[in-house]
C-alpha positions in Angstrom: 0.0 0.0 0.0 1.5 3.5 -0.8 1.6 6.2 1.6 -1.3 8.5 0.9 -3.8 5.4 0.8 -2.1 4.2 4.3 -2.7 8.0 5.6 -6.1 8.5 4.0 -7.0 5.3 5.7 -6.1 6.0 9.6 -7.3 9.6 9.1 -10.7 8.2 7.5 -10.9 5.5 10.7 -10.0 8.3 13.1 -12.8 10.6 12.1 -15.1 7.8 12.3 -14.4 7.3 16.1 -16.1 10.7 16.3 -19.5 9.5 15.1 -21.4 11.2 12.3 -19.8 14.6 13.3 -17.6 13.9 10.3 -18.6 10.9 8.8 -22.2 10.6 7.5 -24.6 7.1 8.9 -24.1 5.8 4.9 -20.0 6.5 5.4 -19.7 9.6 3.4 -17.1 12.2 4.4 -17.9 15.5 5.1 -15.0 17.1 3.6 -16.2 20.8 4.2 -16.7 19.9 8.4 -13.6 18.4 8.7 -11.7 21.1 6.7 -13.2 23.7 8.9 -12.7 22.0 12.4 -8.7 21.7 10.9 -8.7 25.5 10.1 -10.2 26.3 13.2 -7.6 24.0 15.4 -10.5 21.9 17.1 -8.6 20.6 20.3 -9.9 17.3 20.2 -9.8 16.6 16.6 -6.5 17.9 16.7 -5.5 15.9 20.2 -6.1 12.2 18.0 -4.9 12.9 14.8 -1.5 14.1 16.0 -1.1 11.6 18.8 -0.8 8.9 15.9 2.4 8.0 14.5 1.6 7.5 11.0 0.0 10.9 10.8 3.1 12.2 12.6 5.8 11.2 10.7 3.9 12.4 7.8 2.9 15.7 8.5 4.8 16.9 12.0 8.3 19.0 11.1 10.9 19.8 13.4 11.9 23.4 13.4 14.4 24.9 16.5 13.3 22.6 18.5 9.8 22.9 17.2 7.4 20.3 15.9 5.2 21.8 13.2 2.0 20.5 12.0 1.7 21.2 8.4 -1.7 21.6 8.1 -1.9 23.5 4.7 -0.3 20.3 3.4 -2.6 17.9 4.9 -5.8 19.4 4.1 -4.0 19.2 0.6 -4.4 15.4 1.0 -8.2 15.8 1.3 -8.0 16.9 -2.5 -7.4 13.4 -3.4 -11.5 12.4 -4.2 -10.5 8.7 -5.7 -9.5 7.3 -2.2 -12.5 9.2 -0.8 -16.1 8.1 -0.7 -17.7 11.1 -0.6 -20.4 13.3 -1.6 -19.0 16.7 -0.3 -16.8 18.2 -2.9 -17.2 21.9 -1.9 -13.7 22.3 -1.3 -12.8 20.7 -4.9 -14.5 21.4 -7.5 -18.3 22.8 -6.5 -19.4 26.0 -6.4 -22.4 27.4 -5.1 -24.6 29.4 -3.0 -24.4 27.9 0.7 -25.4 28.5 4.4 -23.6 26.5 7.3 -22.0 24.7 5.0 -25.2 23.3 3.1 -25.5 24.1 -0.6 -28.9 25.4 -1.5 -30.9 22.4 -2.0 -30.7 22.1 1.6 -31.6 25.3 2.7 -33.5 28.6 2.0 -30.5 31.4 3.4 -27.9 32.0 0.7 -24.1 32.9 1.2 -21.6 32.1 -1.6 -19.2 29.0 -1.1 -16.4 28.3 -3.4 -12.5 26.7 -2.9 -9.8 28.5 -1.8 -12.4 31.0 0.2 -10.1 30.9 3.1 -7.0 31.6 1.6 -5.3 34.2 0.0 -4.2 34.7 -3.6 -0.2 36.1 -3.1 1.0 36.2 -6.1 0.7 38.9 -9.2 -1.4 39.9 -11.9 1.0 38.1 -14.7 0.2 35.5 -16.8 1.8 32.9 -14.4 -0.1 30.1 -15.6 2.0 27.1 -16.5 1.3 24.5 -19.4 -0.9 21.9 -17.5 -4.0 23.8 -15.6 -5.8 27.0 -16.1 -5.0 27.9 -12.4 -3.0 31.1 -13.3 -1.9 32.5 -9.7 0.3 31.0 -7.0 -2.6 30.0 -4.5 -1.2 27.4 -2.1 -3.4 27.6 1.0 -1.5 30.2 3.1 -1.9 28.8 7.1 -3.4 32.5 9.2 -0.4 33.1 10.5 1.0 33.2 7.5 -1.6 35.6 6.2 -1.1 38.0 9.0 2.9 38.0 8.1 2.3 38.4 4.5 -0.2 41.3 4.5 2.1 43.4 6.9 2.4 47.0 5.9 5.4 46.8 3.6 8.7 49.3 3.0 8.1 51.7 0.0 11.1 53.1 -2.5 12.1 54.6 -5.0 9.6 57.3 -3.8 9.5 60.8 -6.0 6.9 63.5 -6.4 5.8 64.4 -9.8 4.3 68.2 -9.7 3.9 71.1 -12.9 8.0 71.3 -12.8 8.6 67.6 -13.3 9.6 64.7 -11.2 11.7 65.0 -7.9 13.2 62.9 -4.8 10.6 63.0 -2.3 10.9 61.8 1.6 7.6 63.4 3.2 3.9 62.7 2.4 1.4 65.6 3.2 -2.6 64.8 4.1 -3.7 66.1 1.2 -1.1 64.1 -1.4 -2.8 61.9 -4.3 -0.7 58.6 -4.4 0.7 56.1 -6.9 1.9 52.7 -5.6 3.6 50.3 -7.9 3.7 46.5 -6.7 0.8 43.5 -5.6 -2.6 45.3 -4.8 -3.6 43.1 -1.7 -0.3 43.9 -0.1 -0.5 47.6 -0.7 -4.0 47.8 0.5 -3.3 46.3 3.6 -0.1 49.0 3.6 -2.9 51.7 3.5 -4.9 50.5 6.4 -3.3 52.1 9.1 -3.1 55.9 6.9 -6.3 56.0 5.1 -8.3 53.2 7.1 -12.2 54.2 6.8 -11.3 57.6 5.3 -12.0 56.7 1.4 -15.0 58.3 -0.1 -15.3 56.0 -3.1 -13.9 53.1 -4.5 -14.4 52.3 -8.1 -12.8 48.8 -9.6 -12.2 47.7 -13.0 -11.2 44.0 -12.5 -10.3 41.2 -14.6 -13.4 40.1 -16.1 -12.5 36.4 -16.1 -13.7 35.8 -19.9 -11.3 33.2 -20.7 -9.2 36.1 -23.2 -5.6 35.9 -22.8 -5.6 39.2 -24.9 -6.3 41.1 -22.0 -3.0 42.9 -20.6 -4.0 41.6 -17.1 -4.0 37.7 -16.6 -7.9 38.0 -17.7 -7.8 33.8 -17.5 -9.1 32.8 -14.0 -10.9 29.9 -12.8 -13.7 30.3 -11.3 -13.1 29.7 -7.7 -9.9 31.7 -8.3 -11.3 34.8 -9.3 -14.0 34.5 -6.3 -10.7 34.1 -4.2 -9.0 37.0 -5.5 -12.1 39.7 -5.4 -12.6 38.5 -1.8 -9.1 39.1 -0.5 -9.5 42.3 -1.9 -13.4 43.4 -0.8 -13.0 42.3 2.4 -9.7 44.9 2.7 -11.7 47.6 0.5 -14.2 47.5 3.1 -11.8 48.3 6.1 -10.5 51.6 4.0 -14.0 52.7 3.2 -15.6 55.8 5.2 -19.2 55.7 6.8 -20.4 58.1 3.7 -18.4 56.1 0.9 -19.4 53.9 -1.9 -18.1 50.9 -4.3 -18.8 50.9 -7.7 -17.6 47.5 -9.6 -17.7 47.2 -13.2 -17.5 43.9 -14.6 -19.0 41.7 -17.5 -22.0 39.9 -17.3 -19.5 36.5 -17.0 -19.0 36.7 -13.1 -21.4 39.5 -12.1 -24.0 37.5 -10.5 -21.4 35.7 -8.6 -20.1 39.5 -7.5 -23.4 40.4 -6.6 -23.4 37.7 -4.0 -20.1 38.0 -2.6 -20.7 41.6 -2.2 -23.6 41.0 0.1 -21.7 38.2 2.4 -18.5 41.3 2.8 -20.4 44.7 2.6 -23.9 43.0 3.8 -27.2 42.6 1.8 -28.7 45.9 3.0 -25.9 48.1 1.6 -26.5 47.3 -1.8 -27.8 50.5 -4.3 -27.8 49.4 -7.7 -26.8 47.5 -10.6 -26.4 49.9 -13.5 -26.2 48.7 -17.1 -23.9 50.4 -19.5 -23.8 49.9 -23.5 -20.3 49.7 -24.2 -20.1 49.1 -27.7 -21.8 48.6 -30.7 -23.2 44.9 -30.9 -22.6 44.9 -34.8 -19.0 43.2 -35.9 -17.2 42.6 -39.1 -16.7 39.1 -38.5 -19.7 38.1 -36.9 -18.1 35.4 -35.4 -20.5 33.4 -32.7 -23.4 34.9 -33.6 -25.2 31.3 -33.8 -23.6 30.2 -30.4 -24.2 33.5 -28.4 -25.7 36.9 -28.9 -22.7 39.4 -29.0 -22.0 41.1 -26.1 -22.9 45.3 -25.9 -23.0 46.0 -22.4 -21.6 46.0 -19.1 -22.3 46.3 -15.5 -21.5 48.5 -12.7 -22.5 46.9 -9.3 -23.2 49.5 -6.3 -22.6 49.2 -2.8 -22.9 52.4 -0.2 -22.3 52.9 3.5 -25.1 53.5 5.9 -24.4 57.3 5.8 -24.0 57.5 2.0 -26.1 59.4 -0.3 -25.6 59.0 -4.3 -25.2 62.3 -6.5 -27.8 61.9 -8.9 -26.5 62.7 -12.3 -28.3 64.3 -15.1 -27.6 63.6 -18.5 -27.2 66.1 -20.9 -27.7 66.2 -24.5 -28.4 69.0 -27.4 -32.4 68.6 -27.9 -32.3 68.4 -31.7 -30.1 65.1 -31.0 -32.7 63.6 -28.8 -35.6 64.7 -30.7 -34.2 62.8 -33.9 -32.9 59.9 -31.8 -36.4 59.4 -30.5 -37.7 59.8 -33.8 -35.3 56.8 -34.9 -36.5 54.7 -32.1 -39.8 55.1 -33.7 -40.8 57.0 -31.0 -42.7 61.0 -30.4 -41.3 64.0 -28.3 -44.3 64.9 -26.1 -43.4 68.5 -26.0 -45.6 69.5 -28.9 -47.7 72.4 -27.2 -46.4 76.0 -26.7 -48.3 78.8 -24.5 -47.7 81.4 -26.9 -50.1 84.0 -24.4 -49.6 82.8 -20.9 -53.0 84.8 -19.9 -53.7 86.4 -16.9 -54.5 84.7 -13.6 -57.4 85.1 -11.2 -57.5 83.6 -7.8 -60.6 81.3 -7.4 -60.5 79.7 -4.2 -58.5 77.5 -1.5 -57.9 74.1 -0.4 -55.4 71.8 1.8 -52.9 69.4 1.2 -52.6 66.4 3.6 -50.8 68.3 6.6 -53.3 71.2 6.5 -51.3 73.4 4.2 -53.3 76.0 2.0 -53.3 75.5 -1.4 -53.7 78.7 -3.4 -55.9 78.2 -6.8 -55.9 80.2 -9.4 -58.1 80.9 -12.7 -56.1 81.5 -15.9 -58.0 83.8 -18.5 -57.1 84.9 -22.2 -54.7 82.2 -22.3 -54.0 81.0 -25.9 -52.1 77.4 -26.9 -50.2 76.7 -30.7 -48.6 73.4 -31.8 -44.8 73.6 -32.2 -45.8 72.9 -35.8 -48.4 75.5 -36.7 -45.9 78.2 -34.7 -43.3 77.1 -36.9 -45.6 77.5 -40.5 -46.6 80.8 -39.1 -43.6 82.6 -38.3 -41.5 80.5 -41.4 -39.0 79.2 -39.1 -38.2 75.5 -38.4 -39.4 73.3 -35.8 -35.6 73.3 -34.2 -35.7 77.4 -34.0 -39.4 77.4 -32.3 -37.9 75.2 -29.4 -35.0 77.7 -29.0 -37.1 80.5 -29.2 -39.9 79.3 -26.9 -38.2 77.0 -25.0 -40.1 78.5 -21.5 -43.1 78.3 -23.2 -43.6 74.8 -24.8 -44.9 71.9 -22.6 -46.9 68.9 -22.6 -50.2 67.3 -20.6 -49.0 64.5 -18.2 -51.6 61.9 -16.2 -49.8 62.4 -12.9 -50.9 60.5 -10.2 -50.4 63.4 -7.6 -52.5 63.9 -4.4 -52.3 67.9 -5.5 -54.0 67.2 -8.8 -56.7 65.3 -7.4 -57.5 68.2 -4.4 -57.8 70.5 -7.7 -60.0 68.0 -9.4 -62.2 67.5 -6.7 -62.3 71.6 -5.7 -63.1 72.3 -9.1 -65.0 69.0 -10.1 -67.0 71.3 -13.2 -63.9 73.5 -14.4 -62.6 72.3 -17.8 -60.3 75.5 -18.0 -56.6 76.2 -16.8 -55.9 76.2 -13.4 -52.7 77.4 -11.4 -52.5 75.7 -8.0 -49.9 77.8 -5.7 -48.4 75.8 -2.5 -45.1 75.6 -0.9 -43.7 71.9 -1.2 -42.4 70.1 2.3 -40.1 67.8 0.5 -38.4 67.7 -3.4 -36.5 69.9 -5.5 -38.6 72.9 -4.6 -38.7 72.4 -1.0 -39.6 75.3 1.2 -40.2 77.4 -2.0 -43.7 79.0 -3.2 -44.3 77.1 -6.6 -47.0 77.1 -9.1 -48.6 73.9 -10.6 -50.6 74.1 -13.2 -53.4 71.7 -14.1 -55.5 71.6 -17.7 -58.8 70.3 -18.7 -62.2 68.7 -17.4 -59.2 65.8 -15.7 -56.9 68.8 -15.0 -53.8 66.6 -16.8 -50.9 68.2 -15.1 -49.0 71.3 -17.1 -45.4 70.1 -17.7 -43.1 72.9 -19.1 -39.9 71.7 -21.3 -37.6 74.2 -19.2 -37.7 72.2 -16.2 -35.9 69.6 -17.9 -34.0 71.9 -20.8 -31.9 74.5 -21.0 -30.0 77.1 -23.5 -26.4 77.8 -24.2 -24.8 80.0 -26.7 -27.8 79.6 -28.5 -28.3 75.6 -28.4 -31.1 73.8 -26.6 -29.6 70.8 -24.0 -32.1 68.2 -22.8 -31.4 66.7 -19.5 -32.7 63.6 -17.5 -31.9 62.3 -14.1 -29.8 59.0 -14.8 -30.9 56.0 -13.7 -29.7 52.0 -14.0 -29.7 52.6 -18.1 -26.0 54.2 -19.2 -26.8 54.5 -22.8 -25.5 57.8 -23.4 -21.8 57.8 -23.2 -20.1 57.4 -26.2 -17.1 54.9 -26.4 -15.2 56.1 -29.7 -12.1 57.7 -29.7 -11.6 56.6 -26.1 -7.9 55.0 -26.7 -6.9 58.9 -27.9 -7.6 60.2 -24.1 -4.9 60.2 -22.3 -2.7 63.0 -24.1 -1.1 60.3 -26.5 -0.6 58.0 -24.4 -1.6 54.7 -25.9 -3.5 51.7 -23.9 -5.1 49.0 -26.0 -7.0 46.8 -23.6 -9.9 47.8 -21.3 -9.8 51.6 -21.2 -12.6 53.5 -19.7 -13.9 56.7 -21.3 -13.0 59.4 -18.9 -16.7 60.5 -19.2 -18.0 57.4 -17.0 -15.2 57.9 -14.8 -16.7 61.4 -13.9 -20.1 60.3 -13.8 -19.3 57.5 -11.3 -17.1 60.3 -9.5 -19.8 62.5 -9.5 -22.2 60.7 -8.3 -20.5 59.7 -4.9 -17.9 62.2 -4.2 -17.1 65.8 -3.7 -14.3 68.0 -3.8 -11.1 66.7 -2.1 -12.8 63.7 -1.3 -10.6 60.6 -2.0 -11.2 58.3 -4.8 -9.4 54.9 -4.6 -8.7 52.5 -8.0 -6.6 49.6 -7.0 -6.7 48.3 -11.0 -5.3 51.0 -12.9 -4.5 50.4 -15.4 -4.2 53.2 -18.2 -5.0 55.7 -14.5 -8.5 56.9 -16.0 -10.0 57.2 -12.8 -7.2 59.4 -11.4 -7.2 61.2 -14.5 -10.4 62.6 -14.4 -10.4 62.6 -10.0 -7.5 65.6 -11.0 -9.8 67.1 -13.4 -12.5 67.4 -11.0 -10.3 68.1 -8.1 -10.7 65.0 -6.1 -7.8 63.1 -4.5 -6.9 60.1 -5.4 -4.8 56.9 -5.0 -3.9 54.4 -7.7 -2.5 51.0 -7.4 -1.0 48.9 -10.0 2.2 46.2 -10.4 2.3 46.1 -14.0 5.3 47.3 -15.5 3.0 49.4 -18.1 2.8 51.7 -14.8 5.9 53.7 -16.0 5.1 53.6 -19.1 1.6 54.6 -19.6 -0.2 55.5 -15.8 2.4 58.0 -14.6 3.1 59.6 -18.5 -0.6 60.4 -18.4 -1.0 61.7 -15.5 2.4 63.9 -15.8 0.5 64.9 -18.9 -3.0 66.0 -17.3 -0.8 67.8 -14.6 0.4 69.7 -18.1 -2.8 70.4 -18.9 -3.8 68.2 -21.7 -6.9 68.8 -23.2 -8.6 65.5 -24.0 -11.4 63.4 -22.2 -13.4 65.6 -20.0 -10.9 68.7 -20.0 -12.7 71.2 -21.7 -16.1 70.3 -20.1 -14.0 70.9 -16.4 -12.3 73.7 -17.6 -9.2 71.9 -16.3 -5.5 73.6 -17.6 -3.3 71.6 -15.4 -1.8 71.6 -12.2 -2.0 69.1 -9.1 0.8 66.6 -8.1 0.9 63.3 -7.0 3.5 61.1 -4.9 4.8 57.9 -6.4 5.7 54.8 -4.2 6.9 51.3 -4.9 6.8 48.3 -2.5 9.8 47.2 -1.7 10.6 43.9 -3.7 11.8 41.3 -2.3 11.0 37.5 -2.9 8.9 39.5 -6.1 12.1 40.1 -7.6 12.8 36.2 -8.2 9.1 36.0 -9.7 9.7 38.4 -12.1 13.0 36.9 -13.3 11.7 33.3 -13.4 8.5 34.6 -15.7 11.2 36.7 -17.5 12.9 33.5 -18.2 12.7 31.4 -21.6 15.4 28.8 -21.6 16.6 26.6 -19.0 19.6 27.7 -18.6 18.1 31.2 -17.9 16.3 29.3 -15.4 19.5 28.4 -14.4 21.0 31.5 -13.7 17.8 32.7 -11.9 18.3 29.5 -9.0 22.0 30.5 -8.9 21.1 34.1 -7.7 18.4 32.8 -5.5 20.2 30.2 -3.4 21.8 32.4 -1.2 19.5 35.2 -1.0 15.9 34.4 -1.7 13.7 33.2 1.4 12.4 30.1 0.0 9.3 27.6 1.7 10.4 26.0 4.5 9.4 22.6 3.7 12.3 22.9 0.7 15.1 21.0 0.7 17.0 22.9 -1.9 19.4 20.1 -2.3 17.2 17.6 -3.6 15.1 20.1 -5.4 18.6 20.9 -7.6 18.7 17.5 -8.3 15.3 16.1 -8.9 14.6 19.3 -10.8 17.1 18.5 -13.5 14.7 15.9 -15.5 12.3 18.4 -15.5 10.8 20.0 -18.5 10.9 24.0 -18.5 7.2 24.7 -18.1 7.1 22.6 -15.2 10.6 23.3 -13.7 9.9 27.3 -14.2 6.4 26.3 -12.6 8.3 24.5 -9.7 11.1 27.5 -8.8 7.8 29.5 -8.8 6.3 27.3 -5.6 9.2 26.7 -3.7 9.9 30.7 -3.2 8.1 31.5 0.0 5.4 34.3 -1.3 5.1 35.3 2.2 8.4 37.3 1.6 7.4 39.3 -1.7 8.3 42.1 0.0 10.0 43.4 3.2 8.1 44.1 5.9 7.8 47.9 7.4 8.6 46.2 10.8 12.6 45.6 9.4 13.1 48.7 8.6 15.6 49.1 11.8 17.8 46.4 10.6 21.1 47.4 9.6 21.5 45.1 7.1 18.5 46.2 5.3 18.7 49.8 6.4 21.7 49.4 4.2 19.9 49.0 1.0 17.7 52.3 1.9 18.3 55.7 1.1 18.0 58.4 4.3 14.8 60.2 2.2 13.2 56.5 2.0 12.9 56.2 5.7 12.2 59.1 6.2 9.1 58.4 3.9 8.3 55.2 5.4 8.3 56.4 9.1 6.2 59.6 8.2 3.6 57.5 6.3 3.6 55.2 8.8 3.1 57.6 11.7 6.6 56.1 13.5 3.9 53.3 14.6 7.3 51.3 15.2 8.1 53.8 18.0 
């Protein structure tokens, strides 16, 4: 009998000892119990399995004097399904919707339930998928004290401030700074906590969709469970650095955003969930038309909302010149109601009183002399187009509307004979016109309430603009020529037009509020938190950051006049700090994923032997040798798991050793210890 069958079969005969607490009557395992009662150290669980031999020789190491139960590794062994019989294979290869561990079927309360929830996803956003699995990221389970050593506020470098005269050394870091942090997002949040924890005002993400594309400059090519891992890590952080007032706005594909919608709710909670806006992206024609009789062809995207209990959204209004949306209605096969213009508003006559629901008067007026003309005949009679009648009248024209209002019907039914024109004055406890004297007015036997096309239109410089309150429908922000924002600078895959990035901004922040992005990317959303005077902080470990992020936002600092510029009357100005993590085990990532031949490979090992901090269940001896047979896909794939990804980066806490205090320049700690508040003191 080999070893894992010997193990699997004392562990299985253990667990049975305990009844059906993890063993079902019909001699099923339940994997997710067992897991759980491991993860949570369950004394008595914990008190057989390591007083038997087999189980410690296996999995007990000596450390220092130290024995060391591996339990990432053994809860590995519960991966092997053929030696199990067993019906619970959560932790493998099911995903669902679960509560106590149950999957639906069995219950009515939802949470979501996937692998790897209880670990953490350390490694970056490159393609670091080898040749044999789709996993792409480095996602051993990570034991929690492990976690709490690998999100440790980390040591920044290489730290400069880039401001209207250019880029310069920088060792301080002032409240009101906007930031740029190259290097692993889940590590730099965590670095964050302690400065800016509950003190961001909105939080907008542009994630990797997980489509399946490897075209996407991102690793785009998650697993499923994966990509639940890796959002979770990073929600769970988001929510720590969120204020009481602030908001998260998520913009995926429809691929995972059901499965977002649910995680959301089990991190932010059900009850803080706004909206789920739609947005038409792109046209849903194509050239090819490839997979049009497999799928419809996607044309939208979503933008899932989540806000604090003290949050309030910024409803925006969309704006568009009136001719545009008169002959886009008239396209849609659809009328513009505003046909009717008051061309003599009459004079008015008060008739009488009544009261709204608190007792308030309401004022009613008679309107005599008044006289109504269709935008058309206004148009034949003064020999003027239709277009010129709406700029010339444009606080005259309305329509009738069957408003269900409780001020209509107290008209109607003090007036239950009048057929006429009827102004009803009243002061409004609650709306737009709150607290002011307004006038209503009400037409006909039904009194069909007056609506004027100036409440929802306006001119400027002699054109007529259309607004309406935005809702869950974004259908009116244009996509083309989005790649030439950015003052030249050139991004080819999943760039955002800076005009949703200002809606979004809008709508949840004001002035000198802080807007966090911890994807990117091409720096969209900081570009347009400058133009509108927000601050911001921007995250990002691809090298492109240097490349593309910084060079456009060194160019909106410049003043350069594309995306929303004009519209902000933005000419430049602002600064922002830029920070890298310090790398550390990350460096020997890179160079292995930089690597193409085995020798290369080679070279890599040589340069880590001596200085990289490597797992410490390696025996680097036997791994030289063994990993000499090995193809390159899976020896790169093997120096990749055997670096310790705990130790991608040094830890804040050594910044007093002199060895390391070595490799740091004075204005560097000087940084660190004034962004950290000297919490080492």
């Amino acid at each position: 009998m080999s070893v894992e069958p010997e193990i699997i079969t004392t562990v299985k005969a253990i667990l049975e000892d305990f009844g059906t607490t993890y063993v079902t009557a019909s001699g099923q395992l339940k994997k997710s119990k067992v897991v759980q009662d491991l993860e949570n150290y369950t004394p008595l669980l914990m008190e057989q399995l390591l007083s038997n031999d087999i189980i410690r020789k296996g999995y007990l190491k000596k450390i220092a004097d130290t024995n060391i139960f591996q339990l990432s590794s053994f809860i590995e062994m519960f991966e092997y399904k053929e030696y199990w019989d067993d019906s619970y294979t959560k932790f493998s290869n099911k995903i669902g919707l679960t509560v106590d561990g149950k999957f639906l079927d069995e219950t009515a309360d939802v949470t979501l339930d996937f692998p790897f929830k209880d670990t953490v996803l350390k490694a970056s956003m490159k393609k670091e998928h080898d040749q044999n699995r789709k996993e792409p990221f480095l996602n051993e389970t990570i034991a929690k004290t492990e976690i709490d050593e690998l999100l440790e506020p980390k040591i920044f470098v290489k730290v400069k401030r880039y401001d209207i005269n250019g880029e310069h050394p920088e060792q301080t870091i002032k409240s009101d700074d906007n930031l740029i942090i190259k290097g692993n997002n889940l590590i730099a949040l965590h670095s964050l906590k302690e400065r800016y924890g509950g003190q961001i005002k909105l939080i907008y993400l542009d994630p990797p969709y997980n489509t399946g594309s490897d075209s996407f400059v991102y690793n785009d090519n998650f697993n499923h469970a994966s990509w639940l891992t890796f959002m979770l890590n990073r929600l769970q952080i988001a929510k720590d650095l969120l204020s009481d007032d602030g908001m998260i706005f998520i913009q995926t594909d429809d691929n995972e955003q059901a499965y977002l919608k649910v995680l959301m709710d089990s991190v932010f909670g059900r009850e803080k969930y706004l909206n789920t806006v739609t947005i038409k992206s792109k046209s849903s024609s194509g050239a090819s038309g490839g997979g049009e009789d497999k799928k419809l062809k996607k044309n939208t995207e979503f933008i899932t909302i989540y806000q604090n209990e003290l949050a309030q959204i910024n409803i925006q209004e969309i704006i568009v010149p009136l001719e545009d949306y008169i002959h886009s209605r008239k396209q849609d096969g659809k009328g513009f109601a505003y046909k009717s213009v008051l061309t003599k508003p009459g004079i008015t006559k008060k008739i009488g009183e009544t009261v709204d629901g608190r007792g308030n008067i309401i004022e009613l007026f008679d309107v005599e002399n008044f006289e109504i003309q269709s935008v058309t005949s206004v148009a034949k009679k003064e020999q003027i187009t239709e277009q010129e009648v709406y700029k010339k009248y444009l606080n005259q024209i309305f329509t009738t509307e069957n408003a269900q209002t409780s001020i209509r019907e107290r008209v109607k039914n003090s007036l239950p004979n009048d057929s006429g024109y009827t102004i009803a004055r009243y002061v409004p406890v609650s709306g737009r016109n709150k607290g002011m004297v307004t006038d209503v007015g009400f037409i006909g036997k039904t009194k069909r309430l007056v609506s004027f096309l100036n409440a929802t239109a306006y001119k400027n410089e002699n054109v007529v603009y259309k607004t309406e309150k935005s809702g869950t429908l974004w259908d009116d922000i244009s996509w083309a020529g989005v790649s030439k924002e950015g003052g030249g600078i050139s991004f080819d895959s999943g760039e955002k037009p800076e005009k949703l990035l200002q809606r979004i901004i809008a709508s949840a922040t004001q002035e000198n509020d802080i807007v966090l992005d911890f994807f990117m990317g091409s720096a969209t959303t900081q570009a347009v938190a400058m133009k509108m005077h927000r601050r911001f902080i921007g995250i990002d470990q691809m090298d492109y950051i240097n490349t593309v992020s910084v060079p456009r936002l060194k160019n909106v600092i410049l003043g350069e006049q594309g995306g929303i510029s004009k519209e902000t009357n933005w000419h430049g100005g602002g600064s922002f700090v830029y920070a890298e993590l310090f790398e550390k085990n990350q460096i020997y990532v890179k160079n292995i994923l930089k690597a193409k031949t085995v020798s290369e490979l080679d070279t890599v090992f040589q340069s880590m032997k001596n200085v990289a901090d490597f797992d410490f269940r390696v025996d680097l001896n036997n791994f030289k040798n063994k990993s000499q047979s090995l193809e390159f896909s899976e020896r790169q794939s093997m120096m990749l798991k055997i670096l310790d990804k705990n130790q991608l980066y040094y830890n804040y806490s050594e910044i007093e050793d002199s060895e390391l205090k070595s490799l740091l320049k004075k204005e560097e700690i000087s940084f660190n210890r004034e962004f950290y508040n000297d919490m080492l003191i």
